[in-house]
C-alpha positions, 0 to 999 in steps of 0.5 A, spaced: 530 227 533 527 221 536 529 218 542 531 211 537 534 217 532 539 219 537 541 213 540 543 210 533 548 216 532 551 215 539 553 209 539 559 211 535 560 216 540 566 215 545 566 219 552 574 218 551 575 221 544 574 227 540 576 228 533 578 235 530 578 238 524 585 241 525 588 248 522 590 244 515 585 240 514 587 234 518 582 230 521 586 229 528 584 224 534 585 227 541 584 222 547 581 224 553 584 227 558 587 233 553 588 240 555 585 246 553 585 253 556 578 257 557 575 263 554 572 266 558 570 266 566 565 259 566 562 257 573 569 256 577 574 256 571 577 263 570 578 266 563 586 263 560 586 257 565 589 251 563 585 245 564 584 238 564 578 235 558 577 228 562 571 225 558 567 228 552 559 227 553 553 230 548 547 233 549 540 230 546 540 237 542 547 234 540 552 239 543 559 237 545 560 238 553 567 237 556 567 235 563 572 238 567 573 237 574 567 233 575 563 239 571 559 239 565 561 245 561 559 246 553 565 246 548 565 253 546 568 255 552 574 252 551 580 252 546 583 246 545 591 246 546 596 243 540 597 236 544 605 237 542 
């Protein structure tokens, strides 16, 4: 993918939303900051911590990366709390 290539993808992207496939099939729209709780020990985050999402960033291999307390950290280390 070229430089043009991704940048013509993430100019639809927001670092304050992240939209979700949920459990029923519904696409859902979470809004920064959301909550989720950590899968595994991940830098100084432990494993069952609930923590604060505060923006939604992407790679250029186009990976979700979540920051957390300043930190960059790959979404699969997360899950994403029901916000209700």
């Amino acid at each position: 993918m070229t430089e043009q290539e991704l940048a013509e993808i993430l100019k639809y992207s927001s670092p304050n939303t992240l939209y979700v496939v949920a459990w029923n099939n519904l696409l859902t729209q979470l809004f920064c900051p959301f909550k989720v709780i950590v899968k595994h020990h991940i830098g100084e985050l432990k494993i069952g911590q609930k923590v604060w999402v505060d923006n939604v960033k992407v790679t250029s291999s186009l990976t979700t990366v979540f920051i957390v307390k300043g930190r960059a950290y790959y979404f699969y280390h997360f899950e994403i709390l029901d916000p209700e």
